[in-house]
C-alpha positions in Angstrom: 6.4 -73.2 -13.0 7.1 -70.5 -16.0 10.2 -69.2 -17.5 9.8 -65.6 -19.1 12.3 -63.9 -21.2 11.3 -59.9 -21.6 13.1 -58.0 -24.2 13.6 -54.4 -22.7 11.7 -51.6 -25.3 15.5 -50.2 -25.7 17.3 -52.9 -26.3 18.7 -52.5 -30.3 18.9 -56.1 -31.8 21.5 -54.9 -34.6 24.9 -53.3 -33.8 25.6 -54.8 -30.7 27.6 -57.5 -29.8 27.1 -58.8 -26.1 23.3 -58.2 -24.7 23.1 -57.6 -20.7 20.8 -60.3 -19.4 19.0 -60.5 -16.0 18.7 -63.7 -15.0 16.3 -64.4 -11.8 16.2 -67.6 -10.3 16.1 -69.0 -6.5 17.7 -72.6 -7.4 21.7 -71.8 -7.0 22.5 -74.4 -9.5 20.1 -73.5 -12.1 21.3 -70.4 -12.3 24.8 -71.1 -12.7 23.8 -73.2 -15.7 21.8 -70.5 -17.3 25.0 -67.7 -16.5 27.2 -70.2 -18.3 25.1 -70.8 -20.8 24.9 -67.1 -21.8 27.9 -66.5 -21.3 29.4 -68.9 -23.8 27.0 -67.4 -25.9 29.1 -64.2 -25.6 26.8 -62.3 -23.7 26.8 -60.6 -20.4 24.4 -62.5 -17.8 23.6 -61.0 -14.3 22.3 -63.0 -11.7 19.3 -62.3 -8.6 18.7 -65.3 -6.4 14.6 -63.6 -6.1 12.8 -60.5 -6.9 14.2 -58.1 -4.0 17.5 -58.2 -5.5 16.7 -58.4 -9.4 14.8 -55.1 -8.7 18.1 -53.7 -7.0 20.0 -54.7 -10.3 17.4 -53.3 -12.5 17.6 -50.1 -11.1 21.3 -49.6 -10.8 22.1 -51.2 -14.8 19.9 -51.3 -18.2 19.2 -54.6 -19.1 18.6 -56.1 -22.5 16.7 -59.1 -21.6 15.4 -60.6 -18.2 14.8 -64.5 -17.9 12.7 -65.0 -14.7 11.4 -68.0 -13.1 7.9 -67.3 -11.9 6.1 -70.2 -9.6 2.7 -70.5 -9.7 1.1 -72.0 -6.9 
């Protein structure tokens, strides 16, 4: 199991003050804690529950980060 955080090419570090992250995970209650966690953070966290629907998301909005939960088996 691996956790990956990409920072998009785009995504200005200065100047901004809530980031727009992705964050894919199949385990429901993980990724509730990581969505609150960001979000007391003051950021903006989107959810996918697996990669069908994170590419969906990633398409439709421009994301700052992405955390993904890859499994390697």
């Amino acid at each position: 199991m691996l956790y990956c955080m990409y920072k998009s090419k785009n995504a200005p570090l200065e100047d901004k003050d809530m980031f727009k992250i992705l964050i894919v995970e199949d385990e429901p209650k993980l990724r509730e804690i990581l969505c609150d966690y960001f979000l007391c953070k003051g950021e903006e966290p989107y959810e996918a529950e697996n990669g069908l629907r994170a590419l969906e998301l990633v398409e439709e909005i421009e994301f700052d980060y992405l955390e993904i939960h890859v499994i390697e088996e």
